[in-house]
VEXFI-262436 format. One record per residue (C-alpha): residue number from 1; chain; z, x, y; residue in one letter. Coordinates in Angstrom, 1 decimal, padded with zeros to 4 digits. Each point is the difference from the previous one (the first is absolute). Layout:
# VEXFI-262436
[node NUM "A" [Z X Y] "A"]
...
# end
This chain:
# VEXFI-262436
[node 1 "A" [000.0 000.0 000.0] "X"]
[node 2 "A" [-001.0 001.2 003.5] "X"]
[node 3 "A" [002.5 -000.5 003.3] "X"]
[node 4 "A" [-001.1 -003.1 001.6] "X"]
[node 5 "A" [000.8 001.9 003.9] "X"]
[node 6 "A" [-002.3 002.7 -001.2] "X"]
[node 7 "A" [-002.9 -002.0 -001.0] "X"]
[node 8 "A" [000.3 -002.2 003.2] "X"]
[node 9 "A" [-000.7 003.4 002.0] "X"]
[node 10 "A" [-002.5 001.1 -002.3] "X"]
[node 11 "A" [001.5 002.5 -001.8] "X"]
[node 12 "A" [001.2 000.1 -003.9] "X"]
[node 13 "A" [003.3 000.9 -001.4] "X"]
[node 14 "A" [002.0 -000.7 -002.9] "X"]
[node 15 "A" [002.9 -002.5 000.3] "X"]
[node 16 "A" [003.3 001.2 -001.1] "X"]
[node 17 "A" [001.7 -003.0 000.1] "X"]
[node 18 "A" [-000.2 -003.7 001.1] "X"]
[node 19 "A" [001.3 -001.7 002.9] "X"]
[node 20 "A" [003.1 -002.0 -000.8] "X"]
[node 21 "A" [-001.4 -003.2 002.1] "X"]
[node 22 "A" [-003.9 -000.3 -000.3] "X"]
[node 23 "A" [-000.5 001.7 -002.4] "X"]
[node 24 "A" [-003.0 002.7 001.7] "X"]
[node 25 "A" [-000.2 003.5 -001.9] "X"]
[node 26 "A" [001.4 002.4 002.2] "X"]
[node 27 "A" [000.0 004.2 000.2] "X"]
[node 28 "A" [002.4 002.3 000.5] "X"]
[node 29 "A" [-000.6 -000.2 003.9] "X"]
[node 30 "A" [-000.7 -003.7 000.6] "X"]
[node 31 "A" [003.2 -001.0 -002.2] "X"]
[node 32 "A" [003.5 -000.6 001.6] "X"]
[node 33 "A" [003.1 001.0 -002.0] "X"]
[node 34 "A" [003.2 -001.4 001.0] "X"]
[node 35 "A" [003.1 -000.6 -001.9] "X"]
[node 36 "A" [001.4 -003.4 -001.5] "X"]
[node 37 "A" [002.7 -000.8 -000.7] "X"]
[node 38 "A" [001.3 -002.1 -002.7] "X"]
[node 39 "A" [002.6 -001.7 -000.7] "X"]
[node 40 "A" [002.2 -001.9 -002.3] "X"]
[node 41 "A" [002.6 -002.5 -000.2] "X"]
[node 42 "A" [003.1 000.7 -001.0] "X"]
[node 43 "A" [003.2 -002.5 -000.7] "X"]
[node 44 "A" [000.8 -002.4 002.7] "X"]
[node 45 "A" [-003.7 -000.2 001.3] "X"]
[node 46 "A" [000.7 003.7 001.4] "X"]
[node 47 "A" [-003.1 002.1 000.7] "X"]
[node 48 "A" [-000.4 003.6 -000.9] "X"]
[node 49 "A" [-002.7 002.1 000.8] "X"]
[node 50 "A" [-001.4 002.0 -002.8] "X"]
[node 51 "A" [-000.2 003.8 000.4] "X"]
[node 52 "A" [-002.5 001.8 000.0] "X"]
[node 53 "A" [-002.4 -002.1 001.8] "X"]
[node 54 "A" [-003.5 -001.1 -001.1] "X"]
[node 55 "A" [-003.0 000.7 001.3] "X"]
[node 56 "A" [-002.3 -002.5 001.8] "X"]
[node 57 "A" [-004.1 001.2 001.1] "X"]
[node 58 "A" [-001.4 -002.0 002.1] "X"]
[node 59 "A" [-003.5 000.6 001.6] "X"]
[node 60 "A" [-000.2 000.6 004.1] "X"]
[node 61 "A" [-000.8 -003.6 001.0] "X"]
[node 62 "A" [002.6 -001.2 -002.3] "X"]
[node 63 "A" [002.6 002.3 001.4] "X"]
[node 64 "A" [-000.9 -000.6 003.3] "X"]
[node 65 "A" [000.1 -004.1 -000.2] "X"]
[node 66 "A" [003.3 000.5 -002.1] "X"]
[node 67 "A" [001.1 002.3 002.8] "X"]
[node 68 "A" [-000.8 -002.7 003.4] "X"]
[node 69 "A" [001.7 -002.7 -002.1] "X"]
[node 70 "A" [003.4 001.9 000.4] "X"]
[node 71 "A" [-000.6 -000.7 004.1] "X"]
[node 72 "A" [000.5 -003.3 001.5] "X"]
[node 73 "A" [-003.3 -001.4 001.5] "X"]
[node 74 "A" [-000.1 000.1 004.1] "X"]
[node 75 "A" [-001.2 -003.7 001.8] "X"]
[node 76 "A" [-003.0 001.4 001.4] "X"]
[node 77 "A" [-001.4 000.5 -003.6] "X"]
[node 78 "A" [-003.4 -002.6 -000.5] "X"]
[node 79 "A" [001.7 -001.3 -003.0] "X"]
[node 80 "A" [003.1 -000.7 001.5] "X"]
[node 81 "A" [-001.8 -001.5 002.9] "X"]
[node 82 "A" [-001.8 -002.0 -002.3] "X"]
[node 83 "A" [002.3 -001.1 -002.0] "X"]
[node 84 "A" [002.4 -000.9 003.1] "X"]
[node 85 "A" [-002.9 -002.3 001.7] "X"]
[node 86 "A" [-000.8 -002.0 -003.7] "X"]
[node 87 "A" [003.8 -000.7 -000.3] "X"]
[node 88 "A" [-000.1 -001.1 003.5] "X"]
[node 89 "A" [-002.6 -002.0 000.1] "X"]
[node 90 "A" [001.5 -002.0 -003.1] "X"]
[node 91 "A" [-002.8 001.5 -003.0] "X"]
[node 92 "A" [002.6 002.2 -001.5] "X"]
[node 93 "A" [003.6 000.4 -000.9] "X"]
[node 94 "A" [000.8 003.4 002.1] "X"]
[node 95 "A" [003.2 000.1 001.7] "X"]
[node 96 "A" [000.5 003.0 002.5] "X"]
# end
């Protein structure tokens, strides 16, 4: 299997692994290593995180979308903005 980032640039290079959420191929310089961590639960619904961690790849645009997700989105964002005027105007169940 070939990295899908590659082949959209026109190159070719062997995928080492596959992105956790799409599923592209990606190679050793298109693929995002970050740690996960897992956990378990333990008596009394405690939760213990299990050491080491695991590994989690994800490919660029994956990481990157996972990454914005973590920050809140700002009003003057189009689909906050259009999301704000179809709740307003009644076609939609936004609340702001």
């Amino acid at each position: 299997m070939n990295c899908f980032d590659c082949d959209h640039a026109g190159d070719v290079a062997t995928a080492i692994a596959i992105c956790s959420d799409c599923g592209a191929g990606v190679c050793a310089d298109h693929a995002v290593v970050r740690p996960h961590h897992l956990t378990r639960t333990a008596t009394i619904n405690r939760i213990i995180v299990v050491e080491p961690p695991a590994r989690l790849i994800r490919c660029v645009a994956c990481a990157t979308a996972h990454d914005a997700a973590d920050h809140p989105v700002e009003p003057h964002h189009e689909l906050f903005r259009r999301h704000a005027t179809l709740g307003a105007a009644g076609h939609g169940n936004f609340v702001m």
